[in-house]
N, C-alpha and C positions, 0 to 999 in steps of 0.2 A: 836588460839582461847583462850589461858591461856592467852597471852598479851594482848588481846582487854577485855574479856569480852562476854561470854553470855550474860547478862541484856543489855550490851552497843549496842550489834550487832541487839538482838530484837528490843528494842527504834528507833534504824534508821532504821527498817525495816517497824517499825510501822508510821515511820516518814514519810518514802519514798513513801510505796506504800500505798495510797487509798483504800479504801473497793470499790468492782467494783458495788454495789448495789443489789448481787445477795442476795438469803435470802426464805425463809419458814415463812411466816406471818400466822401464827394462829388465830392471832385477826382478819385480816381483808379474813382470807382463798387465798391469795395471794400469787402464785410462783413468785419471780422475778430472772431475770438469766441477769448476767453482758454481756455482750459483746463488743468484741475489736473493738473499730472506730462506735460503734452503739450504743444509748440508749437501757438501759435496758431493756427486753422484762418482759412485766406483764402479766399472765394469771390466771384462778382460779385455783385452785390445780387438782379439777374434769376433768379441757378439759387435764390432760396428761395422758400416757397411761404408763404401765410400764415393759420392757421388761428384761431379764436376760440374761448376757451376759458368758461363761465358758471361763476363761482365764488358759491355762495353763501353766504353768513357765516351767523355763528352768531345773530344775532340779529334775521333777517329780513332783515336787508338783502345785494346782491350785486351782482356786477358780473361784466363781460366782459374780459379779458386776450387778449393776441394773442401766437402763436407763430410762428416764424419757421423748416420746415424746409425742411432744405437736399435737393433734386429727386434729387443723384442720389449721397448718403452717408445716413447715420445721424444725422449732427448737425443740431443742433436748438438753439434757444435760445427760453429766455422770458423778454421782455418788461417782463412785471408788475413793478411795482415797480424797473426798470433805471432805464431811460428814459421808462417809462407809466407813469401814476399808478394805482394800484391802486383799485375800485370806479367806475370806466366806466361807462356803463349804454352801451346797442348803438349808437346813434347815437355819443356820445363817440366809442366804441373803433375806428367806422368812419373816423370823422373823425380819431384820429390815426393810422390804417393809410396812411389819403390822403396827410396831411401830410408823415409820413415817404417814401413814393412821392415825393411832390416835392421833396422836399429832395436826394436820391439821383438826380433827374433832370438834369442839367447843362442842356438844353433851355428850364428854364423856371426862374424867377427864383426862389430861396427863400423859401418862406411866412411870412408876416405874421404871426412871433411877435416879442415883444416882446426875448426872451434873443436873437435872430439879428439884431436890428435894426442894432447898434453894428459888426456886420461884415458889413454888403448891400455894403456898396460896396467889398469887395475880392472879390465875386466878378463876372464880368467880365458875364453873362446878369441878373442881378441888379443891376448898376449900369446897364443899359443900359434895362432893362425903366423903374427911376427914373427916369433921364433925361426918359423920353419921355411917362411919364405925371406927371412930375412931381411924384411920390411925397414927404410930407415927408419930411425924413432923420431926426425926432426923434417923431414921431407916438406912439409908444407911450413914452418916457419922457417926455414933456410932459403926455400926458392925467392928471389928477388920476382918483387910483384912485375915489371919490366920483363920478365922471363915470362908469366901465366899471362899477362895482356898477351903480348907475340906469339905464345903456340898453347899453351893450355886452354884457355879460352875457347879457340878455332876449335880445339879436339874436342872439346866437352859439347861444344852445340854442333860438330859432327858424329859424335857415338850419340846423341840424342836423336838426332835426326832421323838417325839409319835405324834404331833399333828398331824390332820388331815388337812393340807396346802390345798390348791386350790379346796377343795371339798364343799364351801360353794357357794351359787347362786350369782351373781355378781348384786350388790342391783345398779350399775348405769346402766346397760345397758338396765334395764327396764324403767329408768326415761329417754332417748334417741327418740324421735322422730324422727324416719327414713325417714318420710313426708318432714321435717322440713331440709331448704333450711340453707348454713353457715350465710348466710345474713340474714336471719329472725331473725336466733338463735342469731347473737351479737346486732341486733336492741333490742330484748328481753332483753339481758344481760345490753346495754346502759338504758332502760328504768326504769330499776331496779337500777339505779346507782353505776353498777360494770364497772370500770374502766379499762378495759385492753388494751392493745396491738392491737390488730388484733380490727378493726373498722367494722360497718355494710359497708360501703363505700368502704371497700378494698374490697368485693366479689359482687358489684354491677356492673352491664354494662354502666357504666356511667365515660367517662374520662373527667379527670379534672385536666391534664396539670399543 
């Protein structure tokens, strides 16, 4: 490693391997998930369901991972280790199930992480929410880390603690239409010009060879 080069080994790794298209679209509310030998699967954020999974290691210690399936396919993705940090414990894993929900919401301003900070203000509910509460713009790169060890830290794995997780009413399974056929629902979703994956075509009686 000392005779090649960190930076050198990154650069050809970045050379090498291709981004597989997977990805969290905000702007457009779009999951995509790469797949080996398959184009990328696109659905809206809303058709995936989100399960937790308890992994426990091997030397006593374990954590919680989240899975992401999609309501009305076989596809599936996990989490652990992508975009989540592996060994969560349940409050953590709850709190980034939340965060990404919000971040996917257009609705409501993107959450108070440090890596989103330097780009709040090009998203348009996110620079307006600052405006008005008059957010600083540098708050998390100015804090000395020495400051977030001694009391941020504490606060964060105490608002986790305390919150009251899973006891809120779940605002999508009242906009769900139980009536409503999978083929109705992505003719609906085509008409609307939401692009995904899964066709009205694929849940029809109709082969077409």
């Amino acid at each position: 490693m000392g005779l090649i080069g960190w930076d050198y080994l990154q650069d050809l790794y970045l050379r090498v391997f291709a981004h597989d298209g997977s990805g969290f679209n905000r702007q457009t509310g779009m999951l995509t998930i790469g797949r080996r030998f398959q184009k990328p699967f696109s659905a809206p954020f809303y058709e995936f369901d989100a399960t937790l999974e308890f992994r426990p290691g091997p030397h006593g210690n374990s954590g919680f991972a989240i899975w992401l399936h999609h309501r009305y396919t076989s596809v599936e993705v996990f989490l652990g280790g992508k975009i989540q940090s592996l060994g969560m414990n349940l409050e953590e894993a709850l709190a980034f199930w939340d965060t990404l929900q919000r971040y996917m919401d257009v609705t409501q301003p993107l959450p108070e992480l440090p890596i989103l900070e330097q780009f709040r203000h090009l998203d348009p509910t996110t620079a307006e929410h600052d405006r008005q509460s008059k957010c600083d713009p540098r708050r998390w790169r100015d804090m000395p880390y020495r400051v977030w060890e001694r009391r941020g830290r504490a606060e964060m794995i105490k608002r986790n603690r305390e919150y009251k997780w899973q006891e809120q009413p779940c605002i999508l399974q009242a906009k769900i239409d139980p009536s409503l056929s999978i083929e109705t629902y992505y003719r609906q979703q085509e008409a609307k010009g939401i692009q995904a994956t899964p066709k009205g075509d694929d849940y029809d009686n109709i082969h077409r060879g």
